[in-house]
N, C-alpha and C positions, 0 to 999 in steps of 0.2 A: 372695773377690774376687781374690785374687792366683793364683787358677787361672786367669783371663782374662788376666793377663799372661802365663803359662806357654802358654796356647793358643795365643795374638800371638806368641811366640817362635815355636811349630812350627809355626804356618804360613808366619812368615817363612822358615825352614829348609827346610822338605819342597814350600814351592810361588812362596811368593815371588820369593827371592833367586836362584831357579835362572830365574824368566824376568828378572827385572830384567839376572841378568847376560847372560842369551843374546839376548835379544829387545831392540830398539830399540822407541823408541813408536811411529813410525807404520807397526809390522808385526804390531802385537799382535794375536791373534787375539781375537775375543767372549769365548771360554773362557777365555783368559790373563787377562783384563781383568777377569771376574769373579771369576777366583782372588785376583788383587789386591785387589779391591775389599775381598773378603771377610777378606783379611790387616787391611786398613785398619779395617775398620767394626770390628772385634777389639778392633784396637790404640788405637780411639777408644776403646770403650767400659771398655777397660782403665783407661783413666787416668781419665775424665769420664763421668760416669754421669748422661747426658743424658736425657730423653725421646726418645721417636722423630723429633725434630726433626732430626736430622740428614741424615737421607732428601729431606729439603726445603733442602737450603742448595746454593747456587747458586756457581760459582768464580769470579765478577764479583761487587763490588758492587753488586748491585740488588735490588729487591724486598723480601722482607720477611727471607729468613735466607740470609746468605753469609756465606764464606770473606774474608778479605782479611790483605793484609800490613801491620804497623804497627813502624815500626822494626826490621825485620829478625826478626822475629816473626812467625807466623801465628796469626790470632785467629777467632773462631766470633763471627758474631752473630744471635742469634735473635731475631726484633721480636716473630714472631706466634708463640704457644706460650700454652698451656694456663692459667697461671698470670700472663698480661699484664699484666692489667690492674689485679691489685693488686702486683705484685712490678715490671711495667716490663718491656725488654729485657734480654735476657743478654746480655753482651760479656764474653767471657775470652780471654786467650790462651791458645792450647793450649799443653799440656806438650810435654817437649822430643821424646820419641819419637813424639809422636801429627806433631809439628811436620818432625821428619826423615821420618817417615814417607809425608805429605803432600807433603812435597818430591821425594820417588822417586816416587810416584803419580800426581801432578796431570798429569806430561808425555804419560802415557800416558793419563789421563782427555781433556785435550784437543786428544790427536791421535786419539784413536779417537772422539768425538762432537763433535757440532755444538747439541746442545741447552741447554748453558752450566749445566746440575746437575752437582754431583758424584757422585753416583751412577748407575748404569746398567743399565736391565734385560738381563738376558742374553740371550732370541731378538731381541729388535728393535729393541736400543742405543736405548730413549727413559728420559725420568728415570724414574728409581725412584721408585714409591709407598712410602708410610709402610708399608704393610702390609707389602711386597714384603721393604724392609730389616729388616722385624720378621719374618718367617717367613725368611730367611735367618740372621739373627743364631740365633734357636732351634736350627734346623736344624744349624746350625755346630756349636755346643755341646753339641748330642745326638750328633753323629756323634764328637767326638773327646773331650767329658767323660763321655758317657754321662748329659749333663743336659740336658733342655730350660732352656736360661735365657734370659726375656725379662727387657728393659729394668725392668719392675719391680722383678722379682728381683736383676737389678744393682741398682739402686739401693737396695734392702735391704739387701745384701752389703757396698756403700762405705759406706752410713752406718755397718752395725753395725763394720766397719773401723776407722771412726772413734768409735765409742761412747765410749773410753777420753776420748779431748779433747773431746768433745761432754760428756761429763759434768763432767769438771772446770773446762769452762767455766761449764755452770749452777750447778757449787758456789758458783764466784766470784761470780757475778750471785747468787748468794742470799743470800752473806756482807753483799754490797756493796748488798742492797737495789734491784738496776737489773733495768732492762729491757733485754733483748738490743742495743736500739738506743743506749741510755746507756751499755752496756758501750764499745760501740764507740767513744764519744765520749769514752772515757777513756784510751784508748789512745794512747802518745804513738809520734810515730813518727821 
């Protein structure tokens, strides 16, 4: 997992940062745009190991998954996604790099379209499909780790990241007789 932060850095370095600093947003070119994007979709997947839901979120609040600011914060909300309807909406705030990240990006997301998604196909600036940001994100990862890695596989990689606390939280809940959602209840805060 911490290879996809290592790849969000080099592309911040070698494609990013170099048009961030040259290029203003409403001169970006379609290519510039997509180099960004593909810094961005990185550096999300870095930190949040989302489903492909994020190919669908929109930079207004409306619909079923956008972007918005909450206290000075940017936050992801996903309504419609795979697991709704027993688990509800996702609403998190993004972490802090995905959050600066988003803050350098968005300007040039909308001065270069008009179709109010954050992401954008390359020949003919309309939203990105789910597949489109799913065979880019592989593609990325093939060309600079040498791996195809989808979203699955991310999120194989952050769980097992996190295996270590994921286990010694069920120790606790087994000591303590609870159910993950009684654990919760126990926690003071």
């Amino acid at each position: 997992y911490q290879a996809l932060r290592r790849l969000a850095d080099q592309l911040w370095r070698e494609q990013a940062e170099p048009i961030y600093d040259s290029v203003a947003p409403g001169y970006c070119s379609p290519g510039q745009l997509y180099k960004l994007q593909r810094h961005f979709v990185v550096l999300f997947y870095a930190w949040h190991a989302l489903r492909g839901d994020l190919a669908e979120a929109r930079i207004e609040p409306k619909g079923h998954n956008y972007i918005y600011k909450k206290a000075g914060a940017w936050h992801l909300h996903i309504g419609k996604h795979k697991t709704v309807r027993a688990h509800g909406a996702i609403d998190f705030a993004l972490a802090e790099p995905v959050h600066q990240g988003l803050d350098r990006f968005l300007p040039y997301v909308r001065a270069a379209t008009d179709h109010g998604f954050l992401l954008t196909t390359l020949r003919r600036a309309r939203p990105m499909q789910r597949v489109d940001m799913l065979k880019m994100l592989r593609n990325c990862t093939e060309e600079f780790l040498g791996k195809r890695l989808g979203v699955q596989m991310i999120r194989v990689l952050r769980v097992t990241e996190a295996a270590e606390k994921i286990d010694e939280a069920a120790e606790l809940r087994a000591q303590m007789g609870h159910t993950a959602a009684t654990q919760f209840q126990y926690v003071s805060k």
